[in-house]
N, C-alpha and C positions, 0 to 999 in steps of 0.2 A: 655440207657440214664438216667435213674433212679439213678444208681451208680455211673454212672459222676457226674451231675448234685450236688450228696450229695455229691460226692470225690470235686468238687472245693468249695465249701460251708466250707469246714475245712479248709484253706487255708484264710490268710490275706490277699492275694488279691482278693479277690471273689467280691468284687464290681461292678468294669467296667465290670469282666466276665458277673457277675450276669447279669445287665446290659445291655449287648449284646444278650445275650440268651433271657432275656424276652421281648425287643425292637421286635427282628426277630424273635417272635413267632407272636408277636404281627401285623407284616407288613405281615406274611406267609398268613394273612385271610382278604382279603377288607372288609374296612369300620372301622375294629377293631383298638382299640386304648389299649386295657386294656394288660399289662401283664399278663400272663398265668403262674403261677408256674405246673412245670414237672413233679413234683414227690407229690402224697397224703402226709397227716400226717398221722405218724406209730398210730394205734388206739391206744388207752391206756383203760383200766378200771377205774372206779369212784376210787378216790383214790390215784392213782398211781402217783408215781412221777419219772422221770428219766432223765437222758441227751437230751438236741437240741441234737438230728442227723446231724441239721440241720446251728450249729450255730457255726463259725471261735473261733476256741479256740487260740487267738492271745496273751494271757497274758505271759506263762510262767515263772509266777512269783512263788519265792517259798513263798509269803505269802497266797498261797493258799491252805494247808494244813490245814487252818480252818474247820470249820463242816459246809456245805453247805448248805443253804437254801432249806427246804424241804417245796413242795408244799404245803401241809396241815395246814405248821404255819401260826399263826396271825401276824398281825401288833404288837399287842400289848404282843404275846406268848414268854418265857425267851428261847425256842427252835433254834429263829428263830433271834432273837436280835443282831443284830449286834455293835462290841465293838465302843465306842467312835473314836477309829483311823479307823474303817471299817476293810476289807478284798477284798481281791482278788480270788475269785476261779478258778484251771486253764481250766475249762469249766464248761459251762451256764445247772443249775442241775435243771432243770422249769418242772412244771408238760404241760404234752400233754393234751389239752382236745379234744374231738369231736365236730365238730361241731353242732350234737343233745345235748351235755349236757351244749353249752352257749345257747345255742336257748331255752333248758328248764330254766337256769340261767335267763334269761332275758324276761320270759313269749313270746319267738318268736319273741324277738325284736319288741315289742307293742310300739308305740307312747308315751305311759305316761311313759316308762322308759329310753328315748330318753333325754341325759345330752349335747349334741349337734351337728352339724354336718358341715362338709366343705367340701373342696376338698378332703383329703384323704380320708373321707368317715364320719361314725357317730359315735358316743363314746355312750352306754349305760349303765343304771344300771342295776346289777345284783346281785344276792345272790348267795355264795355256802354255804356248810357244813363245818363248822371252820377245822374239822379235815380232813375230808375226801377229801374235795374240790368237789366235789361233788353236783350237783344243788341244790339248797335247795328253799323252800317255800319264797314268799315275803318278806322282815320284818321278817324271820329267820335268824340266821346264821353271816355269815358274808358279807357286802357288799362289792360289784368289782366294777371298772370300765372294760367296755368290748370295746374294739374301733377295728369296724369291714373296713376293707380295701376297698374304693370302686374300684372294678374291671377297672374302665375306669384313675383308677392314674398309669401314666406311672413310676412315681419315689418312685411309694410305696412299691415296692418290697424292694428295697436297702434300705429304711430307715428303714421299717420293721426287717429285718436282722440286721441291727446297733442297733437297740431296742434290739433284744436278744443277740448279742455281748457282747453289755455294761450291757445294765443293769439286763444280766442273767450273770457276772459274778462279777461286783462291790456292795459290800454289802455295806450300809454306812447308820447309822440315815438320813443323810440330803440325799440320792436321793429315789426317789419313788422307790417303790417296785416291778417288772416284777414278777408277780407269775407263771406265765405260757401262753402259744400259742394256738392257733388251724394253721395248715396248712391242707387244706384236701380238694381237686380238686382246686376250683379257691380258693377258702374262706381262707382270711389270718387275724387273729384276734390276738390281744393282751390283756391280763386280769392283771388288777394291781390293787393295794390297792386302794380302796377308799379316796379322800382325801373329806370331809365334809364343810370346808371351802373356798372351790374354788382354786382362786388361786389370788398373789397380786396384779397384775394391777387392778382385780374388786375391791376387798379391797381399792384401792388410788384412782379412777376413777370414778368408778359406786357409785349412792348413790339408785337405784331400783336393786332389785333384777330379774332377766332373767324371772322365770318361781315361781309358786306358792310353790315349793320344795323350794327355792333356799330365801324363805321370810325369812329377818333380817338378812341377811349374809353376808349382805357387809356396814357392818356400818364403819366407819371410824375410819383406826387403830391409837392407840395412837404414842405418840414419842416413847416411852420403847416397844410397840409393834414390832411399824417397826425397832428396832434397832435389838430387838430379832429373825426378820424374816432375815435381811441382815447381821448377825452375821451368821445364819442356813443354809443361801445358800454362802456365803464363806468359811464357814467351808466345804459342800459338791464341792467349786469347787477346794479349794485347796488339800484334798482328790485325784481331779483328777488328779491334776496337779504333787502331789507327789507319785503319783503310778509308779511301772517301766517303763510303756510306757510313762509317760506323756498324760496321754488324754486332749486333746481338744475339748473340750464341745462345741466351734462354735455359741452356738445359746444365749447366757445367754441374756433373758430381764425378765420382770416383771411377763408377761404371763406364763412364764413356770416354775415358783416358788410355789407350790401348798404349801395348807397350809391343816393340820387336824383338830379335834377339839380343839385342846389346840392350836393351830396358830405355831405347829411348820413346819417350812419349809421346804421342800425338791423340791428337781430340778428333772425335767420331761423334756422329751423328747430329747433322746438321738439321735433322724435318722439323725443329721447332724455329731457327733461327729465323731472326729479321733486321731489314735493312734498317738501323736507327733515326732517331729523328732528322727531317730536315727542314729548311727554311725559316731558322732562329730557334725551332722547337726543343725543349728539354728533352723531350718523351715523347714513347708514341703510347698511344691507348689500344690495346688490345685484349683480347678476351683472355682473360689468366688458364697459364697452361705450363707445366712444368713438374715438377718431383716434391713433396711434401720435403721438407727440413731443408732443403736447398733455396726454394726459390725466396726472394729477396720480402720484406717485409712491406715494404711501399707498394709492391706489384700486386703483390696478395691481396693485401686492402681498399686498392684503386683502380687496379687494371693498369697503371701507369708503369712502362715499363724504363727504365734509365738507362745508359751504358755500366753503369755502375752496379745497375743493378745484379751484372754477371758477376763481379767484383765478390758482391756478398755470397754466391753463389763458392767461389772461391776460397773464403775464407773459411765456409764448411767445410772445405775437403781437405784445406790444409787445417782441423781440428781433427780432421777425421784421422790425419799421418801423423800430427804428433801424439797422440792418442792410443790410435789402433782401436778404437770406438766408431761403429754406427751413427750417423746421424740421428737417425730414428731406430730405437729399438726397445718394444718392449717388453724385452724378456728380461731387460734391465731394471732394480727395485724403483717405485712408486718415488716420481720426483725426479730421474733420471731417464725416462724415456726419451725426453730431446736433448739428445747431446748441446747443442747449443744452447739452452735456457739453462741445464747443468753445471756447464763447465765457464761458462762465460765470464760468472762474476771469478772464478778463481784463477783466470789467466794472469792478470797484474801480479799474483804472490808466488812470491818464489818456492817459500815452503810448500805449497799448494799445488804450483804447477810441477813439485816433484813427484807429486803425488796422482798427479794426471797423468805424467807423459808413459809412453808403453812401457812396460815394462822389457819387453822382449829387446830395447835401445839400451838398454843401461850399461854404461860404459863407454860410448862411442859418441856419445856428444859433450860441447862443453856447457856449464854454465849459462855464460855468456850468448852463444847460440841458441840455445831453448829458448831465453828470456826475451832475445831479439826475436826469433820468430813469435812468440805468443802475444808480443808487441803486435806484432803487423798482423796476425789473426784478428785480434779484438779490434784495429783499425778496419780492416775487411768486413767485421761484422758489425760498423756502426748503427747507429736507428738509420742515421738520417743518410740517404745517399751522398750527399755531400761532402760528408766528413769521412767517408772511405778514399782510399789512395786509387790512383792509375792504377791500371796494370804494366805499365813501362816501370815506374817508384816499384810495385810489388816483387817484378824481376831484380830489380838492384840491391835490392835489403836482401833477397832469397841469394842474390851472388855475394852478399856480404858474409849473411849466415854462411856460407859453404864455405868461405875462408876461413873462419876460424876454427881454433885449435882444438880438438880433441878432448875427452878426458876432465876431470873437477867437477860433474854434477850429473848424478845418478838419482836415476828414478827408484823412489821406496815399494811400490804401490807394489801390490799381490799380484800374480799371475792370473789373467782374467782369461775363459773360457772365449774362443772362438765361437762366431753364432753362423749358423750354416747359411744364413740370407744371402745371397750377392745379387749382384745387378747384371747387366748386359750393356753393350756397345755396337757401334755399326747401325743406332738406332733402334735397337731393340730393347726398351726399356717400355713399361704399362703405358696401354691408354689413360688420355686423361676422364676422369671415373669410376676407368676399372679398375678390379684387383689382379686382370689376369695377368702373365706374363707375356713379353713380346721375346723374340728368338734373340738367343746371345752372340759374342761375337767371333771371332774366328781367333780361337788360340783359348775361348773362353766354352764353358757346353752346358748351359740349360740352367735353370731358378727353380725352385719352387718355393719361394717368399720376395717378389720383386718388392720395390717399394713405390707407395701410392703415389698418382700422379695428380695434382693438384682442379680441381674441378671450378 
């Protein structure tokens, strides 16, 4: 079973398998609800770095001949840096840990290193040895985020596995960093960079910080900020979008855009993603799964998923920055609970979109810029997938908008109340049909109003 088990795990289609096996592992025992992974993690030594045994090597791309991500580098190490256009490796080169050396990492999973928790389970902080990887002292080293699986998530198997798909083999500035796994009897944990700034939607939403870690970190980003944060993650989705597969990121909102301490951006939480159509195909058909207000309107309707369809996905979030508005909220008056059906038709008017944009901007942008961005928003949000832009076009107009000049066109609108909702990152955003929460992300600390995920 062992050697099965890892032989369909190589294999792109390993999902539904995946899937079935751990469902009817799960039904084999009353009462049980939790998947069971079949096969331990191969141990590794402190240090070590080598291939997922574990993880569909679906790329096949020859830009994968680069130098692979070794366990040991930094975020910040020139080893480990990935170029401006990113890479491809054609399997996921992540260090194995044990599950005694995140449990040392993370002082035993103690409460004060607990960065939040949901359905899938909890995210915490942790330290290793920059080179080694390797547990290291509090406040040594280097900080992880550690986001431990809880046993009773029927669909965290499969997401889990798409985390080390993707992003154990896409290298790129703008997506977070997979440094390595534990699999090892039930225990299925993921270990990534740290990101220190949380993630955007606290930045645009929250004006309190979560937890006493988390004091002064979500002050409110400026125009030139948020232009730099939505320039950072189009830059990472188009990346996706122009890789041989085509991936489909699936999930793009605010939440899952983590930031570091310089505020640069990168996109988090791969368990929904997939490889895009191939062999002449527009679309793939899959079972609809995603974030209510975000996901595209073709998807919704037909299961028919686009590359473009992450595009619309996009253009939420940039409504959500020019804004400082929720996608979905409603504690907003009768007619305005979806930001998008709201605000849509009055992006075209200039009067109107003064009256839209945050007010907390006013001053710091120009005219000219607002009106180009609200252009490329309502392009992002076409009906028809077709008539939305690339994401390479999205990057270029968003590096246009950022040259221009300051100053001439000031938002009117009232100061609007901050709503306590936010989201999570590192994959910890609701199951699709729950309401519960899944664990926030490292820099970010807990929800109690996530937002629903598309059934």
């Amino acid at each position: 079973i062992h050697r099965v088990f890892r032989s369909i795990f190589t294999t792109s289609d390993a999902y539904a398998i995946c899937a079935h096996f751990t469902l009817a592992a799960a039904m084999a025992r009353p009462g049980m609800v939790a998947p069971q992974p079949n096969a331990p993690a191969a141990k590794s030594s402190p240090g070590q770095a080598r291939k997922s045994p574990s993880a569909p090597t679906t790329s096949g791309s020859g830009s994968g001949s680069g130098r692979p991500v070794a366990g040991g580098a930094t975020n910040g190490g020139s080893e480990a840096s990935p170029s401006r256009e990113g890479r491809i490796l054609e399997a996921p080169n992540l260090r194995i840990f044990t599950f005694a050396e995140l449990k040392a990492a993370t002082r035993n999973f103690k409460s004060d290193t607990l960065l939040g928790e949901g359905g899938f389970g909890r995210v915490h902080k942790g330290w290793v040895d920059e080179k080694t990887m390797s547990p290291a002292r509090s406040g040594a080293g280097m900080p992880v985020a550690v986001k431990k699986l809880n046993p009773e998530s029927l669909q965290g198997v499969q997401e889990w596995q798409s985390e080390v798909n993707f992003l154990g083999r896409l290298i790129h500035p703008n997506l977070v960093r997979l440094l390595g796994y534990c699999w090892e009897d039930k225990e299925l944990l993921l270990v990534y960079e740290y990101m220190a700034k949380g993630n955007l939607e606290d930045h645009l939403f929250r004006s309190e910080p979560r937890t006493a870690e988390g004091a002064g970190a979500f002050q409110p980003l400026s125009w030139s900020l948020r232009l730099r944060v939505a320039i950072d993650a189009a830059r990472g989705l188009a990346f996706l979008h122009s890789s041989e597969k085509h991936v489909i990121y699936r999930d793009f909102k605010a939440s899952n855009i983590l930031l570091d301490t310089q505020f640069h951006a990168k996109l988090s939480d791969f368990g929904l993603a997939k490889d895009g159509p191939a062999g002449g195909s527009s679309h793939v058909t899959t079972r609809v799964m995603g974030t209510y207000g975000y996901a595209a309107p073709e998807y919704v309707a037909t299961g028919h998923l686009y590359v473009k369809s992450d595009v619309y996905g996009f253009g939420v979030v940039l409504l959500e920055v020019l804004t400082g508005l929720r996608a979905l909220d409603t504690d907003r008056p009768s007619g305005q609970h979806n930001l998008v059906d709201w605000a849509k038709p009055h992006l075209a008017d200039r009067r109107k979109l003064a009256r839209l944009m945050d007010p907390r901007l006013e001053g710091q942008y120009s005219s000219r810029g607002a009106q180009r961005a609200a252009q490329l928003t309502l392009r992002c949000l076409a009906a028809e997938h077709t008539n939305r832009p690339s994401m390479k076009e999205v990057v270029a107009v968003l590096q246009e908008v950022e040259s221009m000049s300051r100053g001439g066109f000031v938002g009117s609108a009232s100061p609007r109340p901050n709503n306590a909702r936010s989201g999570h990152g590192y994959g910890q955003s609701p199951r699709p049909g729950y309401m519960s929460e899944r664990a926030s992300p490292a820099g970010s600390h807990g929800s109690q109003h996530p937002s629903p995920r598309v059934r």
